[in-house]
C-alpha positions as CSV (number, residue, x, y, z in Angstrom):
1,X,172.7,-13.0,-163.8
2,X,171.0,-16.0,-162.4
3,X,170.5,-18.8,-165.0
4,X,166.6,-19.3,-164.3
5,X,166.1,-15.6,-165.3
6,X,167.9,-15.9,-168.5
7,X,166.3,-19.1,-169.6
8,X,163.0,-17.5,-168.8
9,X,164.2,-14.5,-171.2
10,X,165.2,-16.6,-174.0
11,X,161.9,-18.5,-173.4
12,X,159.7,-15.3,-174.0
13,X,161.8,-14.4,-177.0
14,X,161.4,-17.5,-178.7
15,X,157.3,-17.0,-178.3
16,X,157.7,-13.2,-179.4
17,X,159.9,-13.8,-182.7
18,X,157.1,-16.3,-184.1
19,X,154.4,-13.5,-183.5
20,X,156.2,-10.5,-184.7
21,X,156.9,-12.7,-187.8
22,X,153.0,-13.8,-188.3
23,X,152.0,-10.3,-187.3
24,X,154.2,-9.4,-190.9
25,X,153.0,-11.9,-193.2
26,X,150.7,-10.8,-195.8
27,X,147.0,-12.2,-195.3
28,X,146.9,-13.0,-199.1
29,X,149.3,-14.9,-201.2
30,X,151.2,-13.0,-203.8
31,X,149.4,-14.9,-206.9
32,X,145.5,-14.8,-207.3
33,X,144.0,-18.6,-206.6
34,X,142.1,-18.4,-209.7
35,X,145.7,-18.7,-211.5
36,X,145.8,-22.3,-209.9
37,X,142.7,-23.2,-210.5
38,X,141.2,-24.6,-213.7
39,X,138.7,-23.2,-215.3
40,X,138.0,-25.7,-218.2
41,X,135.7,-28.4,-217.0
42,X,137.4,-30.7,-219.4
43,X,141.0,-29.9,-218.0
44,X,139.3,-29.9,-214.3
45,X,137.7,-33.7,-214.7
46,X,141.0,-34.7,-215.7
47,X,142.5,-33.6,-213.3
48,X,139.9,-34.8,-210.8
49,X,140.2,-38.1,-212.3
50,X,144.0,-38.4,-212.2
51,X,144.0,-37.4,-208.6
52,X,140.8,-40.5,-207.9
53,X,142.9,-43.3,-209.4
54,X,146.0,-42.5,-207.8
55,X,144.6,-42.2,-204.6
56,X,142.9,-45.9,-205.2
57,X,145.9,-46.9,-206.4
58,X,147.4,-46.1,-202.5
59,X,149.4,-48.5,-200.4
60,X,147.3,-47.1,-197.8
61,X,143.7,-48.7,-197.2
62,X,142.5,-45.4,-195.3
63,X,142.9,-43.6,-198.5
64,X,141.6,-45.8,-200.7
65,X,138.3,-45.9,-197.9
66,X,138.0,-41.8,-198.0
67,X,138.7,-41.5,-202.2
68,X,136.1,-44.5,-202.6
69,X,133.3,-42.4,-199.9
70,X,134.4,-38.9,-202.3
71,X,133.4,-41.2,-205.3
72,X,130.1,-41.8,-203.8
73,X,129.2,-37.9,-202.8
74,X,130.4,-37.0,-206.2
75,X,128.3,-39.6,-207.9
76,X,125.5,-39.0,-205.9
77,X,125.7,-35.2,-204.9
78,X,127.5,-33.4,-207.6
79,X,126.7,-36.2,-210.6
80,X,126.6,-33.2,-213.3
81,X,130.8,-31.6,-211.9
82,X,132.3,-34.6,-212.2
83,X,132.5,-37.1,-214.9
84,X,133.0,-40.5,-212.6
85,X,132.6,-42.9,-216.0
86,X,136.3,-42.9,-216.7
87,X,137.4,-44.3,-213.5
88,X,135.3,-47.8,-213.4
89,X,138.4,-49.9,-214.3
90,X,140.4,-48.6,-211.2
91,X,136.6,-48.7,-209.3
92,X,136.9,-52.3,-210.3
93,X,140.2,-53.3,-209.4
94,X,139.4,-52.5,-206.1
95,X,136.4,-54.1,-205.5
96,X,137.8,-57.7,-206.9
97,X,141.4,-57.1,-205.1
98,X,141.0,-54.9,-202.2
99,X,142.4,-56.6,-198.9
100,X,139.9,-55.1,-196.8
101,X,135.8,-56.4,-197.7
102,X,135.1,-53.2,-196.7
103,X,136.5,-51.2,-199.2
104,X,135.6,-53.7,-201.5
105,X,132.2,-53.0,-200.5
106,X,133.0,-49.5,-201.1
107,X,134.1,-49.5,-204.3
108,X,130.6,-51.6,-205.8
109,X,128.5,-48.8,-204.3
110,X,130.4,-46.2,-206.0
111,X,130.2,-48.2,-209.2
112,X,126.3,-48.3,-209.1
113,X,126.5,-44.8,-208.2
114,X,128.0,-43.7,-211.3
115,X,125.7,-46.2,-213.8
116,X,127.2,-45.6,-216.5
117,X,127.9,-48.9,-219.0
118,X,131.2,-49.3,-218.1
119,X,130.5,-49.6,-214.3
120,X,127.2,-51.7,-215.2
121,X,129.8,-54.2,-217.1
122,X,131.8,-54.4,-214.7
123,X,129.2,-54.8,-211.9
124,X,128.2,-57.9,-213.7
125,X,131.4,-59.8,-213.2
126,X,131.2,-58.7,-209.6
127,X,130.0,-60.0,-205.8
128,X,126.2,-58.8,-206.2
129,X,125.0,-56.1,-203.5
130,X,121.6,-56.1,-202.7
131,X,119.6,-52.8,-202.8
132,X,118.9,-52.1,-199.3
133,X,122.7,-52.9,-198.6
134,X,123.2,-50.4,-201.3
135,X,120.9,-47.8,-200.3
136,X,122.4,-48.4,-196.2
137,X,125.9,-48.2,-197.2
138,X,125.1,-44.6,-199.8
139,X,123.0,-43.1,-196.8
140,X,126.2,-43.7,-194.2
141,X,128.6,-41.9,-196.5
142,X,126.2,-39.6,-197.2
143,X,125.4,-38.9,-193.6
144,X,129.4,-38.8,-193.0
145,X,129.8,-36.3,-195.4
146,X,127.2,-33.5,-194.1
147,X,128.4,-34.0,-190.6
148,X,131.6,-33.7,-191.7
149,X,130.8,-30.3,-193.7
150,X,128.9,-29.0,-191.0
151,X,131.3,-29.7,-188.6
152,X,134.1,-28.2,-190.4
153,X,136.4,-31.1,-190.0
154,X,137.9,-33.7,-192.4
């Protein structure tokens, strides 16, 4: 047989085994999602607020960016889901220490977004940000975050 035909073969059969094994999977997983999902706000804002301060604790400064913009639509969009008050120390930390002024920046909107006590305290010892600063940098992360949802991409 000539060698071009076989590889061809092999070529069609390694396209064909991936369907024939997606074309078997089950559509829906063997465990309901509302097993992995909490259904206790309390246990639910923990976890929430674990899952922020890690993520602001990240090497990476893209990470820290995207968490501190997620602080700001939860603060400002969904205020009631999540309680953001516990998080003002980490909030804090990276607006004295961050190495980019942006996320700095960043990090003192999502503090006056929460206004609670602690992030007023804390906003005291801090670089002041005027309020049309304020209200410019809110209305980008804002304006991020609907085209991103109706967009359908991340």
């Amino acid at each position: 047989m000539n060698s071009r035909f076989i590889a061809v073969r092999l070529k069609a059969l390694f396209l064909l085994v991936p369907m024939l094994v997606v074309g078997f999977t089950p559509i829906a997983p063997a465990w309901s999602q509302n097993d992995l999902v909490p259904t206790d706000p309390n246990v639910l804002n923990q976890l929430v607020s674990r899952q922020i301060i890690a993520s602001l604790q990240s090497s990476h400064a893209q990470v820290r960016s995207q968490t501190l913009k997620n602080v700001i639509v939860y603060a400002t969009l969904d205020f009631d889901q999540v309680d953001l008050a516990g998080m003002t120390a980490a909030l804090a930390e990276v607006a004295e220490e961050d190495e980019l002024k942006s996320n700095r920046r960043l990090a003192v909107a999502a503090l006056r977004s929460i206004d609670s006590w602690r992030a007023k305290r804390y906003l005291s010892h801090l670089d002041g940000m005027g309020d049309t600063e304020y209200r410019s940098l809110v209305a980008s992360v804002l304006s991020e975050y609907h085209t991103t949802q109706t967009s359908g991409s991340l």
